[in-house]
C-alpha positions as CSV (number, residue, x, y, z in Angstrom):
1,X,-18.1,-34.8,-19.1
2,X,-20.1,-33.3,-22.0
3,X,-20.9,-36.5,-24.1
4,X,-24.5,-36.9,-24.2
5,X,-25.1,-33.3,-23.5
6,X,-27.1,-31.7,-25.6
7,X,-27.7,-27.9,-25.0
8,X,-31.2,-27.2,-26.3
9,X,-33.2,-29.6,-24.9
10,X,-37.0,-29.4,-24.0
11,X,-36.8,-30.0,-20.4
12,X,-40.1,-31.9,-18.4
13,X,-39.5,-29.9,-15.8
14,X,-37.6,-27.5,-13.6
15,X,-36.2,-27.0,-10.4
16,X,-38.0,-24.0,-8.7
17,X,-37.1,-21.6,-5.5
18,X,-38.3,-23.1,-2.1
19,X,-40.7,-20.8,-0.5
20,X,-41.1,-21.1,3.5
21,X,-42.7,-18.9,5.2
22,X,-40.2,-16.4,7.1
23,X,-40.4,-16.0,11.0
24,X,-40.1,-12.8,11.8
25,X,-38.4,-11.4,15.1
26,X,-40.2,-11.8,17.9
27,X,-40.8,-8.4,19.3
28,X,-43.9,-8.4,22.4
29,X,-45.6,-5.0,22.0
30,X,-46.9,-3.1,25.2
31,X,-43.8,-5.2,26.9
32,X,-41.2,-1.3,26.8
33,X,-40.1,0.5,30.0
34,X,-43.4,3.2,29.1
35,X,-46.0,0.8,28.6
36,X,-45.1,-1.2,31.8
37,X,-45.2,1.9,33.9
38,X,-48.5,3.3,32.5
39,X,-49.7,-0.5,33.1
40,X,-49.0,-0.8,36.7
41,X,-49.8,2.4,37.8
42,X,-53.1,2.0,36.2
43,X,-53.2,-1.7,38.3
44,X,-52.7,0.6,41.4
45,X,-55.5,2.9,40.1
46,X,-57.3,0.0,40.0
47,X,-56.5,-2.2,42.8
48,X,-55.5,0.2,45.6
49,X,-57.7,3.5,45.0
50,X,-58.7,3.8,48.4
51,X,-55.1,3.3,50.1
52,X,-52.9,4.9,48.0
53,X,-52.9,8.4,45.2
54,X,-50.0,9.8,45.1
55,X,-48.8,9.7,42.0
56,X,-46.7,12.8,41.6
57,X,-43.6,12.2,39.4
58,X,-41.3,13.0,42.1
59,X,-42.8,11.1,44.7
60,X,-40.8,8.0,45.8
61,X,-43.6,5.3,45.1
62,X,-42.9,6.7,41.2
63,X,-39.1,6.0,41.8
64,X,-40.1,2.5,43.0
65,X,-42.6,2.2,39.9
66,X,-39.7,3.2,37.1
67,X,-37.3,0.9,38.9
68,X,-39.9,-2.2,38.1
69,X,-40.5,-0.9,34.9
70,X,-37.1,-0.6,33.8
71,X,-36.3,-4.6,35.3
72,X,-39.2,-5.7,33.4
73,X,-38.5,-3.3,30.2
74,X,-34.9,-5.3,30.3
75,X,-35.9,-8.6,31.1
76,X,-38.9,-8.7,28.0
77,X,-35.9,-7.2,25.6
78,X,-33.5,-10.4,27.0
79,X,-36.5,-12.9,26.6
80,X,-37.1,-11.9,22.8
81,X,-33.6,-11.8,22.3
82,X,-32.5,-15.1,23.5
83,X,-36.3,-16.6,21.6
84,X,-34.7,-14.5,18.1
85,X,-31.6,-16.3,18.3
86,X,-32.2,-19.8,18.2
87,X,-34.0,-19.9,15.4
88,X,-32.2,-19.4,11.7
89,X,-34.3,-17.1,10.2
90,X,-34.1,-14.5,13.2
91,X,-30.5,-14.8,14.6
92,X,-28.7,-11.6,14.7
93,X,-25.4,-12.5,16.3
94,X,-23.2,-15.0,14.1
95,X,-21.5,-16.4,17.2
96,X,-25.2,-18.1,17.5
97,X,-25.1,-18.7,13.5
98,X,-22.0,-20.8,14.1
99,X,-23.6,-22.7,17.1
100,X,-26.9,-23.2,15.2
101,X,-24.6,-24.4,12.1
102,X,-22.8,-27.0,14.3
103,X,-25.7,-28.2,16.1
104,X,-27.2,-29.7,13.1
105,X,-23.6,-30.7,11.4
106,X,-23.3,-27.5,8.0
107,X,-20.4,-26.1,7.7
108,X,-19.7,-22.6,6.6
109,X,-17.6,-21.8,3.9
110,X,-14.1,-20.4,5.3
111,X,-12.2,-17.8,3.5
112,X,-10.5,-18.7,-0.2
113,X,-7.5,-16.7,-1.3
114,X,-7.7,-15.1,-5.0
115,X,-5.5,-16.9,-7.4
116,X,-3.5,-15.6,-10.4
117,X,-1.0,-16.8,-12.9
118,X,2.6,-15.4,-13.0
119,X,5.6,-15.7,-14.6
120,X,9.3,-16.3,-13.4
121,X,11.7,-14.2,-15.8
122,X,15.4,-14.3,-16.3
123,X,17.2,-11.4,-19.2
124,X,19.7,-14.0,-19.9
125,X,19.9,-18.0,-20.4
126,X,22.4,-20.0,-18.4
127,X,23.4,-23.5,-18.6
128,X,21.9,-25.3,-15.4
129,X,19.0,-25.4,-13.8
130,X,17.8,-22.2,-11.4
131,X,15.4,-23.7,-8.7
132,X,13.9,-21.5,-6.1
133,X,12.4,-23.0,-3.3
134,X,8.4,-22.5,-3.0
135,X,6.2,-20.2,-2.2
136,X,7.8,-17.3,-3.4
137,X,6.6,-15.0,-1.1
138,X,5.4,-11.7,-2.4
139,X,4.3,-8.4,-0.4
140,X,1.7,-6.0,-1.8
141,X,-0.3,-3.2,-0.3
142,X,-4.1,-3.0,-0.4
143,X,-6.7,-0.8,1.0
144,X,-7.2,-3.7,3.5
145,X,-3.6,-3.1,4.7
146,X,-0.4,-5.2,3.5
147,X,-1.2,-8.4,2.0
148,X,0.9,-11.3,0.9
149,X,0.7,-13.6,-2.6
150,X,3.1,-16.8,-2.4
151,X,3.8,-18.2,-5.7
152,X,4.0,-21.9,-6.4
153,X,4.4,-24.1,-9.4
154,X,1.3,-25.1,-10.6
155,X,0.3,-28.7,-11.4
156,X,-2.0,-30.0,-14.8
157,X,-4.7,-28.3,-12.8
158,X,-3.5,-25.1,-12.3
159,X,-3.7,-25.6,-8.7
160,X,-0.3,-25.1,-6.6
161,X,2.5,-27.7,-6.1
162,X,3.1,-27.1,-2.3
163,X,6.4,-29.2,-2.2
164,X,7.7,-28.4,-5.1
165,X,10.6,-25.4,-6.1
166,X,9.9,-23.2,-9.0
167,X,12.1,-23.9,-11.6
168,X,13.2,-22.2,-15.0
169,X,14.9,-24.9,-16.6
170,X,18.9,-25.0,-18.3
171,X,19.0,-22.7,-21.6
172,X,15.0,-20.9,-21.2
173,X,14.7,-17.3,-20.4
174,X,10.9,-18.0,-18.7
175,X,8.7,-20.4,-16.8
176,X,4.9,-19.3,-16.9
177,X,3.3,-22.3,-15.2
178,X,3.3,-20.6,-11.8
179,X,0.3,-20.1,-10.0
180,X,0.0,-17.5,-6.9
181,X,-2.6,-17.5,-4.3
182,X,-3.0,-14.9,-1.8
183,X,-2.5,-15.7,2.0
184,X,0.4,-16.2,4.3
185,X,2.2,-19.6,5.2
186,X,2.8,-20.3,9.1
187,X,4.2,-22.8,10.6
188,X,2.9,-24.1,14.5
189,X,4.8,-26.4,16.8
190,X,3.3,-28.4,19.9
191,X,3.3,-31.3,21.4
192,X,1.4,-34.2,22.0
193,X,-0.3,-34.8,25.6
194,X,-1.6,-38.5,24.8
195,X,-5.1,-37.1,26.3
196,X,-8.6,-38.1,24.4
197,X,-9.7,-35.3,21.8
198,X,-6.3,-33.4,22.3
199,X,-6.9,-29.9,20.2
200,X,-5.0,-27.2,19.4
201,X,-5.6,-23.6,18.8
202,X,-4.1,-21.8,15.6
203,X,-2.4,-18.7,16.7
204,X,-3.5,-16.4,13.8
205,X,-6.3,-16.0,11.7
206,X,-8.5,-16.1,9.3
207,X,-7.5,-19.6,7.7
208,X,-7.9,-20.2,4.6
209,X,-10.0,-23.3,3.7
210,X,-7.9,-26.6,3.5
211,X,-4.9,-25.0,3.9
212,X,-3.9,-26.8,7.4
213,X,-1.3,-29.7,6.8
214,X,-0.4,-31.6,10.2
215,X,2.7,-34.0,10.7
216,X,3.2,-35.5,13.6
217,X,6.1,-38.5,14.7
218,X,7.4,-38.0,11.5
219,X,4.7,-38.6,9.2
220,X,2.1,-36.6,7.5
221,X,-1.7,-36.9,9.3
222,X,-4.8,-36.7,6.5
223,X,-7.6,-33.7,7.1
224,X,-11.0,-36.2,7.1
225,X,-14.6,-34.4,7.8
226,X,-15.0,-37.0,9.9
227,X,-12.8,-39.7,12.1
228,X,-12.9,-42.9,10.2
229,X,-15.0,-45.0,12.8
230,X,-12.7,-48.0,15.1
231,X,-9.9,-47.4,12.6
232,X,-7.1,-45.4,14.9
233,X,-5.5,-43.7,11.4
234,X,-3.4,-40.8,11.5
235,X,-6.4,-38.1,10.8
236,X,-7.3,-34.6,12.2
237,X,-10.3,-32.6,12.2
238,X,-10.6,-28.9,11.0
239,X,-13.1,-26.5,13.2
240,X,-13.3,-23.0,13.2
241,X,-15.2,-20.2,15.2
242,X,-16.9,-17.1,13.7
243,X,-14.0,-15.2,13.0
244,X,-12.9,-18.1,11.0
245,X,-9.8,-18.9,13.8
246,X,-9.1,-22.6,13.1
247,X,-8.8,-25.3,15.9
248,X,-7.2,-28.6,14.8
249,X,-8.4,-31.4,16.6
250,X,-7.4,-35.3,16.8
251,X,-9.3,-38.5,18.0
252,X,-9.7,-40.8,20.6
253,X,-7.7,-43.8,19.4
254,X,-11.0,-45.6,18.3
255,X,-11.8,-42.9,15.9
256,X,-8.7,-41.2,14.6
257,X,-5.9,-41.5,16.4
258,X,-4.3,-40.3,19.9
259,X,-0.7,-38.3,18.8
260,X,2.0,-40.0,21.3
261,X,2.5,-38.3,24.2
262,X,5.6,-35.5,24.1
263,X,5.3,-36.5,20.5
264,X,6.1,-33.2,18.0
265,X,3.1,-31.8,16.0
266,X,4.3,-29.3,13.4
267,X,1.1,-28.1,11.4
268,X,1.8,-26.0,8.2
269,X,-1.2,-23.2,7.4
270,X,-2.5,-20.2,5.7
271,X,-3.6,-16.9,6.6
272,X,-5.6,-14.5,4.6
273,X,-8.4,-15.1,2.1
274,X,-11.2,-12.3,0.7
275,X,-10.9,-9.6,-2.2
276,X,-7.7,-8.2,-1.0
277,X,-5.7,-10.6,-3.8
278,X,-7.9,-9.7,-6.8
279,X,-4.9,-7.2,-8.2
280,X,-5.4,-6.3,-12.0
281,X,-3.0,-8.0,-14.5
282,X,0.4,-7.0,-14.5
283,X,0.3,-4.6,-11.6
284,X,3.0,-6.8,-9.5
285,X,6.9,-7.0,-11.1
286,X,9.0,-8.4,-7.9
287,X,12.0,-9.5,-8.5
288,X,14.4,-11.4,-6.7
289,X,18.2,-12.5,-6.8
290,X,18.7,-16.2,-6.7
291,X,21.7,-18.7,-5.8
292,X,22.6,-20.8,-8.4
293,X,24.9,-23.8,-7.9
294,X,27.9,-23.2,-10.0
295,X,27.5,-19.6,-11.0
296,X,29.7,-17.2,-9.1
297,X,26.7,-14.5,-8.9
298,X,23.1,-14.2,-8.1
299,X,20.5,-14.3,-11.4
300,X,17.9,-11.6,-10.7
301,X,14.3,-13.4,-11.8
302,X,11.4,-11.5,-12.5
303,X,8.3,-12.1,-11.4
304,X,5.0,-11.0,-13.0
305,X,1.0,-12.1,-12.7
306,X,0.1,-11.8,-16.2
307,X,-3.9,-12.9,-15.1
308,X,-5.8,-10.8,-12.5
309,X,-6.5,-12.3,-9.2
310,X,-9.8,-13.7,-8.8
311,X,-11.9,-16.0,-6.7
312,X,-11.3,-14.7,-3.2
313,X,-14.0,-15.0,-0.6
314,X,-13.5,-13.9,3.1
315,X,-15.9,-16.6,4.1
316,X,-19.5,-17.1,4.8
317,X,-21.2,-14.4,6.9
318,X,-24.1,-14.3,8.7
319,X,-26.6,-13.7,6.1
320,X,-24.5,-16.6,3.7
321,X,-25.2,-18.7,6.6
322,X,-28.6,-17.6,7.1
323,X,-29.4,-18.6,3.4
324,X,-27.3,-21.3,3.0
325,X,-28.1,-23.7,5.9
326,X,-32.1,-24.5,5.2
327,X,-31.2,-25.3,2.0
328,X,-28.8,-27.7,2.9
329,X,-30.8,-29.1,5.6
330,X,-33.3,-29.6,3.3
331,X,-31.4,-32.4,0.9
332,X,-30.4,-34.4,4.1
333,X,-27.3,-35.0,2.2
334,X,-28.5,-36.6,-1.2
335,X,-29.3,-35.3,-4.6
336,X,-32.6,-37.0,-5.9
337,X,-35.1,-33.6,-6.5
338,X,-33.8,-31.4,-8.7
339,X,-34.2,-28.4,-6.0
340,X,-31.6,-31.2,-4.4
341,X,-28.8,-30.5,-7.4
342,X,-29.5,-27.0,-7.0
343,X,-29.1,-26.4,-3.2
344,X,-25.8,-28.3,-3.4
345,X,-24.2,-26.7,-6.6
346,X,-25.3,-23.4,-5.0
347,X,-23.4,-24.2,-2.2
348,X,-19.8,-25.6,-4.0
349,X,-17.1,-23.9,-3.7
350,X,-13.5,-25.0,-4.6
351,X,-10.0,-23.6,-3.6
352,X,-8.6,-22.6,-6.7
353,X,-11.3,-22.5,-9.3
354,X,-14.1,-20.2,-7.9
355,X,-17.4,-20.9,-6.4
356,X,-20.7,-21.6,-8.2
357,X,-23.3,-18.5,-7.8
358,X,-26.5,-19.5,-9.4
359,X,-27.9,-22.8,-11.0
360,X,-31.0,-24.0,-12.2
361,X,-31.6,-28.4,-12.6
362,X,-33.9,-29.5,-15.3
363,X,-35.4,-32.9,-16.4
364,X,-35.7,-33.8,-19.7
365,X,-39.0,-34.3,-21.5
366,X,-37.8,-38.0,-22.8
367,X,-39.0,-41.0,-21.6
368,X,-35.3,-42.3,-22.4
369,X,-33.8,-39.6,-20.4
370,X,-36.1,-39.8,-17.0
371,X,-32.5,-40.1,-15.1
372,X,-30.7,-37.0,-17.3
373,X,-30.4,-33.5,-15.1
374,X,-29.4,-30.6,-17.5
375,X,-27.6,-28.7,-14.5
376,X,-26.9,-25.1,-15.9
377,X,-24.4,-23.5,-13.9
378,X,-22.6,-19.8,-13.6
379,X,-19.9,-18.9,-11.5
380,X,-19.9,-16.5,-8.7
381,X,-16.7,-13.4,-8.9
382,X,-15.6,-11.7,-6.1
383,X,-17.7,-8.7,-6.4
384,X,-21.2,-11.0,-6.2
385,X,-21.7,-10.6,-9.9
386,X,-22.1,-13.9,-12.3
387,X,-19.7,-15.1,-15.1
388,X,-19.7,-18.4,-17.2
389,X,-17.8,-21.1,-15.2
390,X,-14.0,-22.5,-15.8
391,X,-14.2,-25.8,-17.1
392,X,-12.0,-26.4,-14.3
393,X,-14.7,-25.7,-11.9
394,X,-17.6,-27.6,-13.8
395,X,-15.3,-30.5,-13.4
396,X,-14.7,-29.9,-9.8
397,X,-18.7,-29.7,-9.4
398,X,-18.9,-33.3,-11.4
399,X,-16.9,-35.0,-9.1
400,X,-18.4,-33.6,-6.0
401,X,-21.9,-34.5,-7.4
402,X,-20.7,-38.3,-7.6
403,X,-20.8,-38.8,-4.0
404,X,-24.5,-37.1,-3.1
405,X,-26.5,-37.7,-6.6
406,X,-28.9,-40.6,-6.9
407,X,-26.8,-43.8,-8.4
408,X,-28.8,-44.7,-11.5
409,X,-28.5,-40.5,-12.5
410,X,-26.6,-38.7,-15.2
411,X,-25.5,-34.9,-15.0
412,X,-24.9,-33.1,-17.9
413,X,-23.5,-29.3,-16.5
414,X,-23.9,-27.3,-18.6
415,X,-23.3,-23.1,-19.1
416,X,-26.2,-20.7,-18.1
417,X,-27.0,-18.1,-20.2
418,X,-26.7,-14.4,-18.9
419,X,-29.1,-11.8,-20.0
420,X,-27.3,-8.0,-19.7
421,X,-30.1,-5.4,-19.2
422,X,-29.0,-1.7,-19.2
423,X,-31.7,-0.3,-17.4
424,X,-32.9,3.6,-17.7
425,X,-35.3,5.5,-15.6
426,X,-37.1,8.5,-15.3
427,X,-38.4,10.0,-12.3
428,X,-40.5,13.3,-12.2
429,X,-40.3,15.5,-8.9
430,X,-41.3,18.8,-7.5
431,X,-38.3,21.1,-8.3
432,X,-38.4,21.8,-4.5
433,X,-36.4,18.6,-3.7
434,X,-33.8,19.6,-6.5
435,X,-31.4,20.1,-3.9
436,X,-31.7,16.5,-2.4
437,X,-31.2,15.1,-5.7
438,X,-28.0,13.3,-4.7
439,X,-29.7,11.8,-1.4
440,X,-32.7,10.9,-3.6
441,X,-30.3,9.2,-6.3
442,X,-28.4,7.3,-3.4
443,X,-31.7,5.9,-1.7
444,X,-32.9,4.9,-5.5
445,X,-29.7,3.2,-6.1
446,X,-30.1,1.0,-3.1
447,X,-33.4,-0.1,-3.4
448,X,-32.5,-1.0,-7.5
449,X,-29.4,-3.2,-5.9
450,X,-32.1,-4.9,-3.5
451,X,-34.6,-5.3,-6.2
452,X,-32.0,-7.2,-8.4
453,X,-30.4,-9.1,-5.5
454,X,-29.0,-12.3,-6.4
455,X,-30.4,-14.1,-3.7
456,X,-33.5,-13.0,-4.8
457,X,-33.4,-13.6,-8.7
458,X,-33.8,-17.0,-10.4
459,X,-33.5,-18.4,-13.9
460,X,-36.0,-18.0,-16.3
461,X,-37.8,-15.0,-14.3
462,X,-39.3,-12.1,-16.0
463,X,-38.7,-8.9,-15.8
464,X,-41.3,-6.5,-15.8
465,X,-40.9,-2.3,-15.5
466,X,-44.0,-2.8,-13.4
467,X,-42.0,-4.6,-10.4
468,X,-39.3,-2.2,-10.8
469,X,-41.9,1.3,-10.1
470,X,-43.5,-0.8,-7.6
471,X,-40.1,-1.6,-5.6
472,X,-39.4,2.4,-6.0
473,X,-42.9,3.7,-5.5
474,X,-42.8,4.4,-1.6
475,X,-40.1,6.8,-2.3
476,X,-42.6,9.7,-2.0
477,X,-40.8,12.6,-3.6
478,X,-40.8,10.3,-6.6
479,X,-43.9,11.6,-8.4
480,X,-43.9,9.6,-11.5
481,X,-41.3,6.8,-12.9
482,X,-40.7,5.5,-16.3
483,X,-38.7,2.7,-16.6
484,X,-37.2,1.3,-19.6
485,X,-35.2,-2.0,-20.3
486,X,-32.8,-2.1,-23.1
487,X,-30.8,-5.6,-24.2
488,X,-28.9,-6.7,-27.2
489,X,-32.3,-8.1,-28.8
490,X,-34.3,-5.1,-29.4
491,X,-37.4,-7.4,-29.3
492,X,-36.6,-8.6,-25.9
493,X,-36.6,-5.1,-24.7
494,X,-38.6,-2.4,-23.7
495,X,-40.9,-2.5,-21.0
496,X,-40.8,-6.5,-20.1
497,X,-37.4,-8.8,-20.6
498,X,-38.4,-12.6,-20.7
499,X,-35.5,-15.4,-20.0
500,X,-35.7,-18.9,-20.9
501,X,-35.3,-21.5,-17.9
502,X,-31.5,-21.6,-18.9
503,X,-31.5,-17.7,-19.2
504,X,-31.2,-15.3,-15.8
505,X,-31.6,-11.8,-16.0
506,X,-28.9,-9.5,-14.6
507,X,-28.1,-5.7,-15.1
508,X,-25.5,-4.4,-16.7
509,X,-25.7,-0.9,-15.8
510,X,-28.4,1.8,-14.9
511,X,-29.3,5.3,-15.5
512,X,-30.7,7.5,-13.2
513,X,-32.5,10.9,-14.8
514,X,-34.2,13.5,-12.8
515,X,-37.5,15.5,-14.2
516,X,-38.5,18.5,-12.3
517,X,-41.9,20.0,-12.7
């Protein structure tokens, strides 16, 4: 994947952020229960002096009055809402989201479940085989409540061996190719109804992406995007709602087929997904007494993640969807500008292997390399912060390229670079608000999280000390702030921190120190 790929390399040009102008809500002024009522009794002023004065709050007429005003106070506050939530950039509910996503065919990201590595230990070798059927399952308690880890075998890619067992094989004391991955297995009968578009509700929720397996007379059905068009094959679809409850749905018998009727459906999936599996390394040692043919007593296996769980996402929320969906509208399902590479890597997730958080497409400066994209990558962790990627995922990101990217293209992906900046700051204030410093510190904190937002932050950006007092300057107790940027180049520090186009900016830590005068 890397021939051909050379790191430093003068690129012609770069892909840069998309900037559209942002609707904001729409929000009538003069349209509130107060305004309306001073309006129309100034329209009775007006209109009907010389029939009608009495305007004394008790009076009925002034009942009457309020009772219109408060209608038409309601009915303006309906009208903007409904107008706010059909458009992407102003919908508040993500019911709506999800009904503005499937309108125009995007599909949210549903939950992943962290993955770890583990280990399957026995204190003494014995002469046969000791298979234990997968997943393993494993219980652990979380501040989100009691969570579940099943274990599986893993494959060459580290990614579990659903029908597999576990095995530590004859005369070895250990088997440390076992992968677990948080979430829940269930298992769903029904039956078929021979009706058109038969669906069928999963009972439980959230479901993990691409975890639903369906069989059906016997055989197992394949999970397509879409029905494979007058070819009647044994597919299902995948939908879910907002709350990331899955439905599974089948076809019409021109596009996918109809399951017989009073036929039995039996669809395998999983549960869970989000931080709650990211434990720390080595915090889990379950252990379990197994069967083995042969031996007249149980072997007691150990079981042990010896890599912290990492990856898990509870899905796309409302402002991921918000973010995500022009974007995607906007390469139309190609690859041919480099803002094209970037909007879809920024979107790619896997199961297994993480999810790309930030990436930056560049062209070379070669006449001989017109059709080479340098695509610099990093990975996204479960706490929103950026890390290099797994080769495991830049290969995943290759092979989902191939089907978008223009056919006469090459892709070299490539690491981005990550700038740490430990950031310090000053701040003088009037000893009077001494004993708000804690409120103040809070309400600084925030706004330095929003300045350096991801979502907000792009490769090669500079940052300036300048930006940084002007993002804290309406703070008005603040009466002077001095801001300081410190990195592991002392000449790319100080007041201003440039990044190359392959180089993004990110802090590392901040401190907060209070003057009083």
């Amino acid at each position: 994947m890397y021939e051909g790929c050379p790191f430093d390399v003068t690129p012609y040009d770069t892909s840069n952020l998309v900037k559209t102008p942002n609707l904001v809500n729409v929000n009538y002024t003069n349209q509130d229960f107060w305004s309306m009522k001073a309006r129309l009794i100034d329209y009775i002023k007006e209109q009907f002096s010389d029939s009608f004065a009495d305007f004394v709050e008790s009076d009925l007429a002034i009942m009457l009055i309020e009772n219109w005003a408060f209608i038409a106070d309601t009915l303006s506050f309906k009208m903007d809402q409904i107008a706010n939530e059909i458009f992407i950039d102003t919908v508040a509910e993500v019911d709506n989201a999800f009904r503005l996503s499937k309108l125009i065919g995007f599909v949210p990201q549903p939950p992943i479940g962290a993955k770890s590595l583990w280990t399957a230990t026995i204190t003494t070798a014995v002469s046969t085989d000791i298979e234990m059927d997968s997943p393993v399952e494993i219980k652990i308690n979380t501040d989100e409540g009691l969570r579940y880890i099943e274990l599986y075998p893993a494959n060459a890619s580290l990614e579990p061996s659903f029908d597999d067992p576990i095995v530590i094989s004859a005369g070895q004391f250990m088997n440390s190719n076992i992968v677990g991955v948080e979430g829940r297995t269930l298992t769903q009968e029904s039956s078929g109804t021979g009706a058109i578009g038969q669906f069928i509700q999963l009972t439980q929720g959230p479901v993990i992406a691409n975890s639903v397996r369906t069989f059906g007379d016997g055989l197992e059905w394949e999970m397509v995007d879409y029905f494979t068009d007058s070819q009647p094959r044994r597919e299902f679809r995948v939908e879910y709602d907002s709350d990331y409850n899955a439905f599974v749905m089948f076809g019409n018998n021109r596009a996918g087929l109809i399951p017989s009727t009073s036929s039995l459906i039996t669809i395998n999936y999983r549960i869970g997904g989000g931080t709650a599996g990211n434990i720390v390394t080595g915090i889990v040692d379950f252990q379990q007494n197994v069967l083995v043919p042969g031996l007249d007593f149980r072997v007691p296996v150990s079981f042990t993640n010896y890599t912290r769980g990492s990856n898990g996402y509870a899905g796309d929320d409302l402002e991921a969807i918000k973010r995500k969906m022009p974007a995607w509208i906007r390469t139309q399902n190609r690859a041919v500008a480099g803002s094209d590479y970037e909007a879809f890597a920024d979107q790619f997730a896997t199961d297994y292997h993480g999810q790309i958080g930030k990436s930056k497409a560049s062209l070379r400066l070669h006449g001989c390399a017109a059709n080479v994209i340098d695509l610099f990558v990093l990975a996204l962790d479960s706490n929103g912060s950026l890390l290099e990627a797994s080769n495991e995922l830049k290969v995943a990101l290759q092979e989902g390229l191939d089907d978008y990217k223009m056919i006469t293209d090459t892709v070299c992906i490539k690491n981005g670079v990550i700038i740490d900046v430990d950031v310090a700051i000053d701040m003088v204030m009037d000893k009077f608000y001494r004993k708000f410093e804690e409120e103040i510190r809070e309400r600084v904190s925030r706004r330095i999280l929003q300045f350096f937002d991801l979502n907000k932050w792009d490769y090669g950006k500079t940052l300036k000390s300048v930006d940084l007092v002007k993002a804290l300057s309406d703070i008005k107790e603040l009466k002077d702030i001095d801001v300081n940027y410190e990195t592991t180049d002392e000449d790319n520090s100080g007041e201003t921190v440039t990044a190359r186009y392959y180089e993004i900016i990110r802090p590392s830590s901040y401190e907060i120190n209070f003057v009083y005068e």
